[in-house]
N, C-alpha and C positions, 0 to 999 in steps of 0.2 A: 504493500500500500504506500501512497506517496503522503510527503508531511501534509498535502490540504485534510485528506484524509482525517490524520492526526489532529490536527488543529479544529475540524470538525468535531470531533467524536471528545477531545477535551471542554469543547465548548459547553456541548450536550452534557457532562457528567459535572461542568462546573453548575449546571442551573439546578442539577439534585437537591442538593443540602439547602440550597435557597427555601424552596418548596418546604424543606422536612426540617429548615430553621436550625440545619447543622452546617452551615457556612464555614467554622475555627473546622471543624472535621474533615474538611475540603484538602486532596493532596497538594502543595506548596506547586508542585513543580504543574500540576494541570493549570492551578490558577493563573504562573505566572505565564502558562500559553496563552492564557486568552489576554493578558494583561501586555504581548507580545516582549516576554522577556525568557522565552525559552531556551535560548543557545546557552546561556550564563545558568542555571537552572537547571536543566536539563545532564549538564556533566559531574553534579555533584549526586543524580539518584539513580543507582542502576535500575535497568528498563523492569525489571520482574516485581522490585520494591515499589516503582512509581504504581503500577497497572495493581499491585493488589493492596495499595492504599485506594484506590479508586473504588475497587471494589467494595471497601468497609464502608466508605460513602454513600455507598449504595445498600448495603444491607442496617444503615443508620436511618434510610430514609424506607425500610419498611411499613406499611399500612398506607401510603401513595398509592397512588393508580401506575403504572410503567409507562402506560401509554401516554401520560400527560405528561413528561419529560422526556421521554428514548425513543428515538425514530425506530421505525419500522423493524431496518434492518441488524439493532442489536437488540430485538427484543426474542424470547424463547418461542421456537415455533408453536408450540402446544398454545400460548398467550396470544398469538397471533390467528391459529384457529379458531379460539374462542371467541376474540372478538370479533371473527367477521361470522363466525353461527349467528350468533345470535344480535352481530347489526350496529353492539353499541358495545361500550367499555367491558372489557373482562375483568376477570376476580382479580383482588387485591394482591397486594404482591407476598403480603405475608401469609404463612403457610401451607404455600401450594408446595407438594411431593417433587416438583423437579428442582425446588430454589435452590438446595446446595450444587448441583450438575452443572445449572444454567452459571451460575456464580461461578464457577472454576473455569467455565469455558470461557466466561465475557473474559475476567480475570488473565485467561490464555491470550487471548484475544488484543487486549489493551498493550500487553506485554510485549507483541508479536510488533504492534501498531510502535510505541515505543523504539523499540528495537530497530525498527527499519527505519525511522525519521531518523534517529542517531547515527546509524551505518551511512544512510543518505550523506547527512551532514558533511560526515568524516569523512566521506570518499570525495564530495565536490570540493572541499576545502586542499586536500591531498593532490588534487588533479586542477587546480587551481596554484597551488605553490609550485608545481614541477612545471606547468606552462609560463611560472612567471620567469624562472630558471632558462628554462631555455629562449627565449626573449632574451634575458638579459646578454646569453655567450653570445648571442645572433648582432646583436648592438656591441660588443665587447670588440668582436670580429668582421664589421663591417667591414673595414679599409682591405679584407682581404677576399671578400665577395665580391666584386665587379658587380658584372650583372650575372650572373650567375647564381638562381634563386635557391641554396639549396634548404631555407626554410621549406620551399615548394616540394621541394623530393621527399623531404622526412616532415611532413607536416603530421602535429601531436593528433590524435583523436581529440574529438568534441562530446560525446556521448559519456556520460557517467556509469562508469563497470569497472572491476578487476581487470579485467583484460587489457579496459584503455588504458588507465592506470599503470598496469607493467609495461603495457607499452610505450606509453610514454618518459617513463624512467628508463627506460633501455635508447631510447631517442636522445635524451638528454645523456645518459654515457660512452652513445655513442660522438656526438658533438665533442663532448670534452677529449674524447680522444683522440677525433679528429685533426681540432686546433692544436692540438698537442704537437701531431708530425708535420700539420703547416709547418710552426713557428721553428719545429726542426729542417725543415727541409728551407726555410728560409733565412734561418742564421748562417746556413752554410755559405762560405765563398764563393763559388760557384752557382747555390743554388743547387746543383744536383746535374747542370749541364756539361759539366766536362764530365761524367760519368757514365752518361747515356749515349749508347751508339747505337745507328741506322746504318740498314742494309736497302739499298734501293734498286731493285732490279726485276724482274720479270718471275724468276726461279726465286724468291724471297721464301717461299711453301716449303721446297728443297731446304731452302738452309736455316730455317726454323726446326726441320723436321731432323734433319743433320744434326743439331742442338738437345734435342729431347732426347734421343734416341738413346740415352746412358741414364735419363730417371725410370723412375719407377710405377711415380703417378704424376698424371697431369692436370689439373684439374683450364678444362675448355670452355671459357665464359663466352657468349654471344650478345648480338646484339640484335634482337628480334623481328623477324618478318624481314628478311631481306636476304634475299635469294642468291646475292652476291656471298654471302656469309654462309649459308646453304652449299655453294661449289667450293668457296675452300675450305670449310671443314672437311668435304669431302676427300678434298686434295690432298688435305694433309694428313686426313688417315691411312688416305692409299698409298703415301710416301711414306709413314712411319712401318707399315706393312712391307712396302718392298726393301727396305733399309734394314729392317731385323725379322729376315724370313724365317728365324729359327725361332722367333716368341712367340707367345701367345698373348693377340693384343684384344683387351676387353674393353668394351664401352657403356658406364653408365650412364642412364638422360635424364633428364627431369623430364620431356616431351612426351611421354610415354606411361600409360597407368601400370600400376602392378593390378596382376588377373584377378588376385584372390581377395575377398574383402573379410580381411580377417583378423582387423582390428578389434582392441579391447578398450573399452572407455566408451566417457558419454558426453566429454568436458572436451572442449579442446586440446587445453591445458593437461591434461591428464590423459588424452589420448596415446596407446600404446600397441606398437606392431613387435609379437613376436617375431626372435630372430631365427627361429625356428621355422619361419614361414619369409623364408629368403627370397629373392626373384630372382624367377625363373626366365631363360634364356628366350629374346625373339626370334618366332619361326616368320621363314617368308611366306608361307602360309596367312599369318596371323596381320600383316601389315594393314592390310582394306580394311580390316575390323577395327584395329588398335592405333590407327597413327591417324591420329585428323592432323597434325603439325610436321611441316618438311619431311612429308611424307617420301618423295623421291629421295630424297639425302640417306632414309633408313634403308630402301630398298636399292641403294646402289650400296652402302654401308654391307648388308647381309649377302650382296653376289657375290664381293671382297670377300668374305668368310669370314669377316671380323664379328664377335659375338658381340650381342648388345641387351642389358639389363635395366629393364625400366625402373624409375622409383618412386614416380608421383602417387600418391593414394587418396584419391578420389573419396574418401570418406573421411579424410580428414580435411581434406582442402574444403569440403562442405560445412562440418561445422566450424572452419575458420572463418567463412564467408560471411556465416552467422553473426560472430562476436565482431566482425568489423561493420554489420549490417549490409552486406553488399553493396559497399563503398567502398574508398579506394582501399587497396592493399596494405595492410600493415606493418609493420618492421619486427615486431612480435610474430606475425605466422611467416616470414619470412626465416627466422630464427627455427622456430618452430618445426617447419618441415626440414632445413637443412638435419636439424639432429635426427629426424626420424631416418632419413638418407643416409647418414653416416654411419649408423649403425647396421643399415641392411649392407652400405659398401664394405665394411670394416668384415661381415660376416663371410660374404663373398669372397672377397679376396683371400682370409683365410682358408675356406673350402678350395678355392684354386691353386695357391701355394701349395700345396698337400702334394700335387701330381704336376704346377709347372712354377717352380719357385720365381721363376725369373722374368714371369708374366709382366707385359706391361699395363698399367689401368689409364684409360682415360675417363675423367669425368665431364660430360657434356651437358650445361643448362648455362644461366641466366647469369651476365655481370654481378649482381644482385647477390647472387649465390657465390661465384667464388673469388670475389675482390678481396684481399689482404687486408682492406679500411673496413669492411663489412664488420659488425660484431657479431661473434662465433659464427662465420663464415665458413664454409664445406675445406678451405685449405687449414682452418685452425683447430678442427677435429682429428686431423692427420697430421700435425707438427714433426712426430717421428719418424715419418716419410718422407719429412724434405719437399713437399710436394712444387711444381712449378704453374705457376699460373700465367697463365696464355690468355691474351684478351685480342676477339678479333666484333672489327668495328668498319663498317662502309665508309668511304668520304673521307674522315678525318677520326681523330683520336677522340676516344669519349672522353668525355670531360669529368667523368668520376673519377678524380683521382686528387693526390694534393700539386701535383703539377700549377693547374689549372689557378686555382688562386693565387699562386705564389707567381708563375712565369706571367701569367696573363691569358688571355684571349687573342692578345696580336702573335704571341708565338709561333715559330713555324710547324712546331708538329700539330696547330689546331687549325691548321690553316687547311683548306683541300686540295686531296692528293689525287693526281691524276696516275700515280706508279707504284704500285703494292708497293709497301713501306714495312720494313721490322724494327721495330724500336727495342732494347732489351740492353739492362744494364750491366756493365763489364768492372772491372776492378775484383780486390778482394772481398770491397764493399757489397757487391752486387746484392747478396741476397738480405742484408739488410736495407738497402736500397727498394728494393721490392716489395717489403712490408710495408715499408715506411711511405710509401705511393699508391701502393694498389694490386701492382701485373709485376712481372718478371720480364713478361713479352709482350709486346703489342702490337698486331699486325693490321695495319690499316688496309686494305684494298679497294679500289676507286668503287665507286657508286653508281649503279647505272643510271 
């Protein structure tokens, strides 16, 4: 119930004691709602002690009629039948056989009512302070946003919930850690440019692929609905395939559902996929059924002979949609499903190590999913892996990265490229470098 509610049904049980001339017997904390001093009030009686003082107020004003003070709907239904039999006022309040039952349920009832104005309170105040917070880094760090909206990108929820709530505390430590590697990548001398090397050539696919071909796991961020990103992902699994004809090279997607819906949980937040219930390899059989997304990319992928392992779960992306209100995407079920991913890739890969130690894994979805900036991002669940992250992008360079605010928007790698481009940092620095931005790689390729 919401506080109008509350504030109703206080109001009603403040007029009792009027009627029955027990006013001083009136609970403190109802009176001061109607007196509109409840937030001050309200924190010093818990909800169960408010709601069964209320109560006593009510059984002080026995030998009243109910009906001439309690609306309708907290009066005992048996009280309620009576008086419409018979047309006019029902029996007295004292002594009827239900009054102890009725009194323990209003009793429940008020407590319940209590309860949830105060949780209300608490949650809007809470999600109020943490939108004030992130305002303030957004103002703190202006000089390093251009135009570059990324209040826009991770904008807090509006709606009062736990969910928005954690999400929004996860928004705000993700900011702070953001500025954190700005202000790092901006004290440096250079900035980070003499450290960044470009390969600009035609075969850029080739000598990306040349580069990976000694990790383990890759993880392959995209940049979605673009068909140009479609052929060289394609390109460049066919090149890490002809380069190490002796591996076994696997591919996990996010594009792709897992078959079996056999999740456990009711909550989002609590939802849970045994790992027992691993995913299962796609057949080229199964494509027209299961791939509504770059759909050619998977079926030129499976004539390769390259296996491929879905991991979106369609039951949980549902009741994620819920708790965002099917509204924009969250940074909470963003989080969210990476973990559930990680543990189905984590299970896999040991089931394959078993019979091909030397397997190579790629993982294929969303910038979103495996950027280094991202918090608990699909590369920061495998830190023991060393893993390399790959970001391929149409036109020009995404601008999710700390590049971007620090060099600018005039820069040349955001400039557009008319010549596949590899951008990827060298030194002994490199792979701190990499976290500390976003990508390891970045492969631009022109945009048709």
């Amino acid at each position: 119930m919401n506080w109008r509610i509350v504030i109703c049904a206080a109001a009603v049980l403040a007029a009792v004691p009027a009627q029955a001339q027990h006013h001083r017997a009136l609970l403190p904390a109802v009176r001061a709602l109607s007196q509109g001093q409840a937030s001050a009030t309200m924190a010093r009686f818990p909800a169960q002690q408010q709601a069964h003082s209320a109560t006593i107020s009510l059984r002080q004003a026995r030998g009243n009629n109910l009906s001439s003070f309690l609306p309708e709907y907290l009066l005992p239904q048996k009280y309620v039948q009576d008086q419409r039999k018979n047309n006019k006022k029902g029996p007295s309040f004292q002594g009827e056989s239900w009054e102890p039952e009725w009194l323990k349920d209003l009793e429940q009832r008020m407590s319940k009512m209590v309860f949830s104005w105060q949780y209300t309170r608490r949650l809007e105040k809470e999600m109020m302070s943490v939108q004030n917070e992130i305002s303030l880094i957004l103002r703190q760090n202006k000089h390093f946003m251009g135009h570059w909206k990324l209040h826009e990108v991770f904008t807090p929820m509006k709606i009062s919930s736990e969910f928005a709530l954690r999400n929004n505390k996860t928004i705000l430590f993700f900011l702070r850690k953001f500025f954190e590697k700005v202000a790092w990548l901006n004290a440096l001398p250079s900035q980070g440019k003499n450290e960044l090397g470009a390969a600009l050539s035609a075969d850029v696919v080739e000598h990306l692929a040349q580069r990976l071909s000694n990790e383990n796991l890759i993880m392959l961020g995209e940049f979605h609905y673009f068909e140009e990103v479609f052929h060289t992902v394609d390109a460049l699994m066919d090149e890490l395939k002809r380069q190490n004809p002796n591996r076994r090279i696997v591919l996990f997607t996010e594009f792709i559902g897992l078959r079996v819906d056999a999740g456990i949980g009711s909550t989002a937040e609590g939802y849970y996929r045994p790992i027992s219930d691993a995913p299962r390899k796609l057949l080229e059989t199964e494509v027209t059924l299961r791939v509504p997304y770059a759909r050619g990319l998977f079926e030129s992928l499976l004539k390769k002979q390259i296996e491929i392992y879905p991991l979106e779960d369609f039951r949980q992306q549902k009741m994620l949609w819920q708790e965002e209100h099917f509204g924009k995407p969250a940074l909470l079920s963003v989080i969210l499903r990476d973990r559930l991913w990680a543990r189905l890739i984590r299970a896999k890969m040991a089931e394959i190590r078993q019979t091909d130690p030397d397997a190579l894994f790629v993982v294929y979805a969303g910038q979103g999913h495996t950027s280094w900036l991202m918090p608990y991002a699909l590369p920061k669940f495998f830190a023991d892996e060393s893993p390399a992250v790959v970001e391929i992008t149409p036109g020009r360079m995404f601008r999710f990265n700390t590049l971007y605010p620090v060099w600018g928007a005039d820069a040349p790698v955001f400039a557009k490229h008319t010549t596949p481009t590899l951008y990827y940092w060298k030194g002994n620095s490199a792979e701190l470098f990499g976290k500390q931005t976003g990508f390891d790689y970045a492969l631009v390729v022109p945009a048709q």
